[in-house]
C-alpha positions as CSV (number, residue, x, y, z in Angstrom):
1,X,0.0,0.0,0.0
2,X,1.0,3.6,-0.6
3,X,-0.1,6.9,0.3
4,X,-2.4,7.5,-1.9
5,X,-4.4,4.7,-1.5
6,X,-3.9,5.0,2.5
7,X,-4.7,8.5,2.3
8,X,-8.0,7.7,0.4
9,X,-9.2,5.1,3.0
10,X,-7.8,6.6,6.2
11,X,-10.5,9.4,7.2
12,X,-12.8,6.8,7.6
13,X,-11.1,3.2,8.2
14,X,-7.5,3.9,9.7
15,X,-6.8,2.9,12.9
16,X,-4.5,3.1,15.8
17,X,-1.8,0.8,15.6
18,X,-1.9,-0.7,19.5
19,X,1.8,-2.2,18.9
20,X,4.3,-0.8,16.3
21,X,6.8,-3.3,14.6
22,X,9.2,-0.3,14.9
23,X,9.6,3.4,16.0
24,X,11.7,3.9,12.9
25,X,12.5,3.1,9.2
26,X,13.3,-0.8,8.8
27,X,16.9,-1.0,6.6
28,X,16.3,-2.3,3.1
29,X,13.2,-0.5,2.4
30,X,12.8,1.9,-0.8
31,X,13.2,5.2,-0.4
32,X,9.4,5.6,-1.3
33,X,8.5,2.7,1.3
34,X,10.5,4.2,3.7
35,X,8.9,7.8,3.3
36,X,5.7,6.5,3.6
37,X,6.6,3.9,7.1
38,X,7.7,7.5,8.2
39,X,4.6,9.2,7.2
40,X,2.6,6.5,9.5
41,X,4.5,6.4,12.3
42,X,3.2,10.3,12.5
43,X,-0.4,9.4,12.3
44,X,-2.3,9.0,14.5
45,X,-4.5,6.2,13.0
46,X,-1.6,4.8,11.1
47,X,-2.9,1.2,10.3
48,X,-5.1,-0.2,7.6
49,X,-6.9,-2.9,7.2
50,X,-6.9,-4.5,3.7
51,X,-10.5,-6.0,4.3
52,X,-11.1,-1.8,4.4
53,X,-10.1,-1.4,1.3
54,X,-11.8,-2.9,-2.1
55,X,-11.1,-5.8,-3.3
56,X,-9.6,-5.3,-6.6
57,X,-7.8,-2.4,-5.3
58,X,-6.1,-4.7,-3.1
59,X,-5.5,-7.5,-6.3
60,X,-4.4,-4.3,-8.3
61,X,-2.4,-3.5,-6.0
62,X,-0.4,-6.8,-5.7
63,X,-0.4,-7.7,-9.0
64,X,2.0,-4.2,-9.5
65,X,4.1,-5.1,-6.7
66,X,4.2,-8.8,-8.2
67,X,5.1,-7.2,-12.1
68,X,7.6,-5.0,-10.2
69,X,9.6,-7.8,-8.6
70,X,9.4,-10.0,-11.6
């Protein structure tokens, strides 16, 4: 997921995240992927759901990431 798509789900779905994997950026991540972590750890409903989100946005969604690592 990206911002976008977070950012278009969040006002009404997000939620608190009631335990965070990390307080910072994980090594190895893309610069984009780490920009957005960042930009969640500073929400304050930072987590989403992909059952919040539609279904083929979510198939969409992984089928890019899938062509992407091809």
């Amino acid at each position: 997921m990206g911002r976008t798509l977070f950012d278009q789900y969040a006002s009404g779905c997000a939620v608190r995240e009631p335990v965070r994997a990390l307080d910072g950026v994980l090594d190895g991540l893309l610069p984009e992927e780490a920009e957005f972590y960042s930009y969640l750890l500073t929400q304050e409903r930072g987590r989403l759901e992909q059952e919040f989100v539609p279904a083929e946005q979510v198939s969409r969604a992984i089928r890019t990431w899938l062509a992407a690592d091809g």
